[in-house]
PLY file of the C-alpha trace (Angstrom):
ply
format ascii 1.0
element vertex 337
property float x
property float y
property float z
element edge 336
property int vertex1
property int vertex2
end_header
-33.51 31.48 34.71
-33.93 29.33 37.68
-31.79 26.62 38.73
-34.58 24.04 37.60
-34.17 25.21 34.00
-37.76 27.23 34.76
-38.64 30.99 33.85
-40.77 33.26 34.96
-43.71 34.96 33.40
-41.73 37.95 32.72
-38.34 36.15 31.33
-40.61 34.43 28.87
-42.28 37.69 27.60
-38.76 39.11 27.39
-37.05 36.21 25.37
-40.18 36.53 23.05
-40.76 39.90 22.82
-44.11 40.02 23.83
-45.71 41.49 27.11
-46.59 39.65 30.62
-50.11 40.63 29.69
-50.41 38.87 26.20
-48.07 35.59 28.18
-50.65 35.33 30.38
-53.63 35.78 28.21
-52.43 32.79 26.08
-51.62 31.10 29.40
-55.34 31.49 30.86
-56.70 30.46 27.83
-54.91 26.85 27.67
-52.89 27.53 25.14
-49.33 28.30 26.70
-49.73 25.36 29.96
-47.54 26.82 32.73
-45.13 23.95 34.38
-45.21 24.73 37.77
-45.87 27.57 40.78
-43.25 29.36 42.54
-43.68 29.29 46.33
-45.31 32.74 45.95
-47.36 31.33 43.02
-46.05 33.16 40.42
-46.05 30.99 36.89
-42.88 29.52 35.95
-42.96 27.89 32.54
-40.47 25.25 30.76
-38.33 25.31 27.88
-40.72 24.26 25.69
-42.79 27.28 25.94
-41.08 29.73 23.83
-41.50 27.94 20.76
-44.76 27.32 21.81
-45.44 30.61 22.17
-43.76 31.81 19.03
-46.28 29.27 17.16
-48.88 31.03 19.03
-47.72 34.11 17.79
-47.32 33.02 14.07
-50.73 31.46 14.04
-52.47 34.53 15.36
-50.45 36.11 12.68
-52.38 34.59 9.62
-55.86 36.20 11.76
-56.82 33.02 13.26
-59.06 32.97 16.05
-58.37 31.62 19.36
-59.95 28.94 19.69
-58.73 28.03 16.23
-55.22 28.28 17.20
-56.00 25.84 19.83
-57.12 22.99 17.67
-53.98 23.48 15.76
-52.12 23.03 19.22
-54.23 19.54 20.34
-53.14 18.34 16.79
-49.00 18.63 17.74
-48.54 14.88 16.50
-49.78 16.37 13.37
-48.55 20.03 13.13
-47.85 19.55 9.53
-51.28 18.50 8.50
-52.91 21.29 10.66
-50.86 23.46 8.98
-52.26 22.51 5.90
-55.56 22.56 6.65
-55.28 26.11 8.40
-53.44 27.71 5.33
-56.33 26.03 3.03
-58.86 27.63 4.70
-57.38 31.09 5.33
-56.93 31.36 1.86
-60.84 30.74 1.44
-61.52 32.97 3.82
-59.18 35.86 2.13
-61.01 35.11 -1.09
-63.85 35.40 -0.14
-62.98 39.03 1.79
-61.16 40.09 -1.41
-64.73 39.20 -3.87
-66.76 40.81 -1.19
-64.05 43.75 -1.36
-63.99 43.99 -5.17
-67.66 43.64 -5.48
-68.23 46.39 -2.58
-65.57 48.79 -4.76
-67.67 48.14 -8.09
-71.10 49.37 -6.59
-69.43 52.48 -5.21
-68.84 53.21 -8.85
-71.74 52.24 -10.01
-73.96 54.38 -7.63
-71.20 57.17 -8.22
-71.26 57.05 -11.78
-75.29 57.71 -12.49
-77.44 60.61 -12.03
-79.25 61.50 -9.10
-82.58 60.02 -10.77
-80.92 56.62 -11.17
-79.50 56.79 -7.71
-82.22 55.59 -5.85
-82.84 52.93 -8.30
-79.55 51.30 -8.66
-79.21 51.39 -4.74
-82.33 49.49 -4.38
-81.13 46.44 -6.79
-77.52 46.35 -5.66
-78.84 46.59 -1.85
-80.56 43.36 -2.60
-77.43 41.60 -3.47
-74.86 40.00 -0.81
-71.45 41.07 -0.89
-70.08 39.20 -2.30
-72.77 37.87 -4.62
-74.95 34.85 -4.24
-76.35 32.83 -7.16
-78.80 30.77 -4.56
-81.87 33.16 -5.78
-81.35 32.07 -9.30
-80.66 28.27 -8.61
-84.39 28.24 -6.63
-85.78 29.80 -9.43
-85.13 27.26 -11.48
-85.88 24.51 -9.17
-89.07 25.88 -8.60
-89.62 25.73 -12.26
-87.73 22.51 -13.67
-89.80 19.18 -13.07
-90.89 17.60 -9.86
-88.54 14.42 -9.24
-85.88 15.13 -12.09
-83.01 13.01 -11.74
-80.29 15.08 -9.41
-77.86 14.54 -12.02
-80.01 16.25 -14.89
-80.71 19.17 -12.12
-77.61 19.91 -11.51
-76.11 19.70 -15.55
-79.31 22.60 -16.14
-77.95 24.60 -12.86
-74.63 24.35 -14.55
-75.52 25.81 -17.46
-78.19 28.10 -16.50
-77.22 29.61 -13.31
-74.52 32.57 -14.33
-71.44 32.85 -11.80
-70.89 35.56 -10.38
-68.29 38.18 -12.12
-64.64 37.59 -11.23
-63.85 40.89 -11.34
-67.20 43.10 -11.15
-67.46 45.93 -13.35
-70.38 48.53 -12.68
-71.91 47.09 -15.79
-71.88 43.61 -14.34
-72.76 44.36 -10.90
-75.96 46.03 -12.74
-76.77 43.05 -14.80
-76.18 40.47 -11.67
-78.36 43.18 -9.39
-81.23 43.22 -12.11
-81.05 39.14 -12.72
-81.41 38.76 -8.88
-84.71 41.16 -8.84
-85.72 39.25 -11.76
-85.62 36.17 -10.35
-86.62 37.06 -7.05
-89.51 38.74 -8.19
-90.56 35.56 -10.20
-90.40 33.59 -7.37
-92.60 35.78 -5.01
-95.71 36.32 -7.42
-95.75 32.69 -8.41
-96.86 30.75 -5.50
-99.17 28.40 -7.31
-96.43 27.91 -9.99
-96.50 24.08 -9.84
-100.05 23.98 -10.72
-99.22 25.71 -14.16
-96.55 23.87 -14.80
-96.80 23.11 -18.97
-97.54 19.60 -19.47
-94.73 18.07 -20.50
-93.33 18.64 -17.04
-96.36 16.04 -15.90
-95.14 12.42 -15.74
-98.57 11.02 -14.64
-99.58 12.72 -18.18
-97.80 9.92 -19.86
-95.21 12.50 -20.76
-91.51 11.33 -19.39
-89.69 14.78 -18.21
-86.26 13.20 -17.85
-85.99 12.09 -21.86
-86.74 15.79 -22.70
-84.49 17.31 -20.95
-81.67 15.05 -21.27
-82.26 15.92 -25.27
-82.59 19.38 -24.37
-79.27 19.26 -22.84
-77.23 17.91 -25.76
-79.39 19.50 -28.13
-77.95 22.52 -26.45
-74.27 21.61 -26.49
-74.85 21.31 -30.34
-76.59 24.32 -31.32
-73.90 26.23 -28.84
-70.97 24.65 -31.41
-73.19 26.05 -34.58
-73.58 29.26 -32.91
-69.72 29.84 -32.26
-69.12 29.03 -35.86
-71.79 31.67 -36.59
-73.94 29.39 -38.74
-77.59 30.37 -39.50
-80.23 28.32 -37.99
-80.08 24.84 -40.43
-81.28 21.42 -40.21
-78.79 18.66 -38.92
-77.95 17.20 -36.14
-78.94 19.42 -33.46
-82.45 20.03 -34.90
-82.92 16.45 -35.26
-81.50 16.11 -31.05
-84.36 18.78 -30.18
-87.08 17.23 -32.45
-86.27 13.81 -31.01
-86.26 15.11 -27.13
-89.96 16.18 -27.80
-91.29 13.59 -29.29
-89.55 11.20 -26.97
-90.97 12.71 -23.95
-94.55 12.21 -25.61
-93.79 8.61 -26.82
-94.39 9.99 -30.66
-91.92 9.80 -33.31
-90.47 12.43 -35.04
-92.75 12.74 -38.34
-92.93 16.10 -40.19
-96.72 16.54 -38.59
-94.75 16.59 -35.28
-92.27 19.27 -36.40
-95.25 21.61 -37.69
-97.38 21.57 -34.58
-94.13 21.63 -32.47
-92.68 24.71 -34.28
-96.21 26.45 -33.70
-96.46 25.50 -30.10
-93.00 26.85 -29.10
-93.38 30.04 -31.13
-96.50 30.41 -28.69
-94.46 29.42 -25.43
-93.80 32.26 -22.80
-90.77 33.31 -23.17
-87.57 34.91 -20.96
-85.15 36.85 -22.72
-84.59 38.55 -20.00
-82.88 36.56 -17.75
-80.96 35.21 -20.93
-80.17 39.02 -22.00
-78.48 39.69 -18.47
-76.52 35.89 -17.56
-75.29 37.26 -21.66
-73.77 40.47 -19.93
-72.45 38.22 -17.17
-70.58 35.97 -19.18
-69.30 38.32 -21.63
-65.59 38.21 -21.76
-63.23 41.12 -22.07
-62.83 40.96 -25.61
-64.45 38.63 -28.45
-68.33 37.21 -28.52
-69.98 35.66 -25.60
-70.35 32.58 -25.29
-73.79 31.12 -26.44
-76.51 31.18 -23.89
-78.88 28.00 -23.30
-81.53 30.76 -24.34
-79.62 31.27 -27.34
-79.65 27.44 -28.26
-83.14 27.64 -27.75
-83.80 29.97 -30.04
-81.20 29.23 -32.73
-82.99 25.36 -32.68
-86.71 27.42 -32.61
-85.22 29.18 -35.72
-83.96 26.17 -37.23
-87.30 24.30 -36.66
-89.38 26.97 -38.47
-87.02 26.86 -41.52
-87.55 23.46 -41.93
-91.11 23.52 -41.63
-93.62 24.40 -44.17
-97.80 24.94 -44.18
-99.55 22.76 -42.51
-102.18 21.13 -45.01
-103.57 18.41 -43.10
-105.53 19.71 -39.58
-106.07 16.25 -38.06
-102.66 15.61 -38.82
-101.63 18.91 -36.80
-103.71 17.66 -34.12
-101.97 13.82 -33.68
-98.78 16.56 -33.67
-100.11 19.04 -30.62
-103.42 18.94 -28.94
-104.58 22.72 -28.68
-106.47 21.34 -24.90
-103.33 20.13 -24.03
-100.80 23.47 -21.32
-98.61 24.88 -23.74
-94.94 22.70 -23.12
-92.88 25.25 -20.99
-90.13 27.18 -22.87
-87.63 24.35 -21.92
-84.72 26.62 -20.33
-86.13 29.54 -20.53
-88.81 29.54 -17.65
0 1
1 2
2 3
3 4
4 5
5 6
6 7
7 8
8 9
9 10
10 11
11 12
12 13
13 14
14 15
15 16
16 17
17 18
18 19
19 20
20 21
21 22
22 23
23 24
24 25
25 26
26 27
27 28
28 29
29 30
30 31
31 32
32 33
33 34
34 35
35 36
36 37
37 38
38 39
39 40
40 41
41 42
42 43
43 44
44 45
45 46
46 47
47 48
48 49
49 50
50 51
51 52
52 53
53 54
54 55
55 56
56 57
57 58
58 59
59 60
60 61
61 62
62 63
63 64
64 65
65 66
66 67
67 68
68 69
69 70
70 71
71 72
72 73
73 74
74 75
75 76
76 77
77 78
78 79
79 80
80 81
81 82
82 83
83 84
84 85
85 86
86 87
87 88
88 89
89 90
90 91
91 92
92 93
93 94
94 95
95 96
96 97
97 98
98 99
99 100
100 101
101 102
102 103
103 104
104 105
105 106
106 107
107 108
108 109
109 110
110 111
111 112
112 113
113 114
114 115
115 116
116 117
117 118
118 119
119 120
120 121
121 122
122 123
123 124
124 125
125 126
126 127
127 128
128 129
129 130
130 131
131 132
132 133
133 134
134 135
135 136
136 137
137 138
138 139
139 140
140 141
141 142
142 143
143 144
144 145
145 146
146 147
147 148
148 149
149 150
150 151
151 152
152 153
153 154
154 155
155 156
156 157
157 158
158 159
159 160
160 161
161 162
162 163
163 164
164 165
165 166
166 167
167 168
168 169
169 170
170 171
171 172
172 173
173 174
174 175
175 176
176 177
177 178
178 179
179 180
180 181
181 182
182 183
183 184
184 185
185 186
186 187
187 188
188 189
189 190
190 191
191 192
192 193
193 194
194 195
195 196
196 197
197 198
198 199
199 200
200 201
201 202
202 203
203 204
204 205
205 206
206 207
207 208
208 209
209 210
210 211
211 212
212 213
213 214
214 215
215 216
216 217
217 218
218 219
219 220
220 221
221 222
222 223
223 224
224 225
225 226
226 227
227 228
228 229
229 230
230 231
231 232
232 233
233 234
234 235
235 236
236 237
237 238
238 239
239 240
240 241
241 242
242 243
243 244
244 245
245 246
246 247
247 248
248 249
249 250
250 251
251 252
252 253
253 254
254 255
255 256
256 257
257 258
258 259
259 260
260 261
261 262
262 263
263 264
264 265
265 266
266 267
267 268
268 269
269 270
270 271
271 272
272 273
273 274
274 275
275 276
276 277
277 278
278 279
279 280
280 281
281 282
282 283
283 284
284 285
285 286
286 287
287 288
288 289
289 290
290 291
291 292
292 293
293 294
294 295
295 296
296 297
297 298
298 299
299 300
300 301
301 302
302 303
303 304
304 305
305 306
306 307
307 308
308 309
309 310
310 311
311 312
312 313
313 314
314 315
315 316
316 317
317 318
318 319
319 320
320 321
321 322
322 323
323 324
324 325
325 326
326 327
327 328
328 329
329 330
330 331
331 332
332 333
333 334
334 335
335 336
């Protein structure tokens, strides 16, 4: 200690345990400011600088970087909110390490567990894949798909429910079914370039047909045929049917009328369909124990179900027509692709 109440680079490295070299790393890098030169310019630093430096040291501690640690530092007024806001986002960053991590673990034993045929395979669909997982392929999918100029709140409610997380804790089984939605979608994508152009026509406002009012049925419609489901009702009239009917006709400016719910249970049974993707985002969401819960796919074809029960023989042909025009695209399979 000098009689100025100053110490030198090395009494500082000895008080906190640390060597000249990492005092004078910090020190270089405007982190630890030195308060004056000796006469033989050798740094000479205050009291203030060994709890500085022990902050230092605990910041570097939770793996921050640098430059990091010296935006905490410029915020001293507000140490405690830095703090905050540095603990917040280590723990995102740790997360998202530890999913990467887990995911990473459940690949190994998914390529480990599989014969040598399947190998090659499963290491081309999980190789695909980000670690940890990404659902951004599957949310363009279905952007691609849905509407042109859908409200952003009815875009997001059908991302919600048709754009399968990611498994909390991936199982070989799951990182297989998230590894063949991803080529599934991705594929999709790729060999539909012109997809807009075949876009069914209820997706065609300048049709006359008002995409919004259908899906915002389709939507609830969904919600209700999800409760039936759970309760493991057969496909039935009621309320739900009536919610899916009405977002049809609605988007065509028709009414519901039994002619409408003969030509619409023929067109849909027509409609392209994809199981597929609901088959897999069903292995996704399957819990531990107990029945999934009910896909939007499985709405869809619970109400399909319902529809055809409640339909009988068309006897009338014009009146099938004023119901579905056979010129008119096939409506899309709602949320099914």
């Amino acid at each position: 200690m000098w009689d100025d109440g100053l110490v030198s680079i090395g009494e500082l490295a000895e008080q906190a345990g640390v060597t000249v070299r990492t005092v004078r790393f910090y020190s270089d890098r405007g982190l630890l400011p030195e308060a004056a030169r000796s006469a033989g310019g050798h740094r000479r630093y205050g009291a203030e600088a060994l709890d500085r430096l022990r902050l230092i040291r605990s910041l570097r501690a939770l793996d921050l970087p640098v430059p990091a640690v010296g935006r905490v530092l410029a915020r001293e007024g507000s140490l405690a909110d830095a703090l905050e806001d540095v603990v917040a986002g280590q723990l995102r960053e740790l997360g998202s390490r530890m999913a990467a991590l887990r995911w990473r673990e459940a690949v190994l034993q998914l390529l480990g567990d599989c014969t040598a045929e399947e190998r090659a395979d499963r290491l081309r669909l999980v190789g695909a894949v980000s670690a940890p997982p990404s659902t951004a392929p599957m949310a363009r999918f279905w952007r691609q798909w849905l509407p042109p100029r859908l409200p952003a709140r009815l875009v997001t409610a059908i991302l919600d429910q048709a754009v399968p997380q990611p498994p909390a804790e991936p199982s070989p089984a799951r990182v297989l079914a998230f590894a063949r939605l991803h080529a599934f979608v991705s594929a999709t994508c790729d060999t539909r370039p012109g997809a807009r152009s075949e876009q069914p026509a209820e997706h065609r406002p300048e049709r006359g047909y008002r995409p919004a009012v259908l899906y915002d049925g389709l939507l609830e419609s969904y919600a209700l045929a999800s409760t039936e489901l759970r309760a493991g009702r057969p496909p039935r009239e009621g309320g739900a049917l009536d919610c899916f009917v009405s977002a049809h006709a609605g988007s065509r400016g028709l009414r519901d009328t039994p002619a409408l719910r003969r030509g619409l249970s023929g067109q849909l049974a027509a409609d392209p369909r994809a199981d597929r993707y609901w088959q897999l985002t069903a292995e996704l969401s399957r819990p531990p124990t107990g029945p999934p819960d009910p896909t939007p796919g499985d709405s869809h074809d619970w109400l399909c179900a319902a529809l055809a029960v409640g339909v009988t023989d068309v006897a009338d042909p014009t009146e099938a027509a004023e119901a579905a025009d056979p010129t008119e695209p096939r409506p899309g399979p709602d949320l099914r692709n």
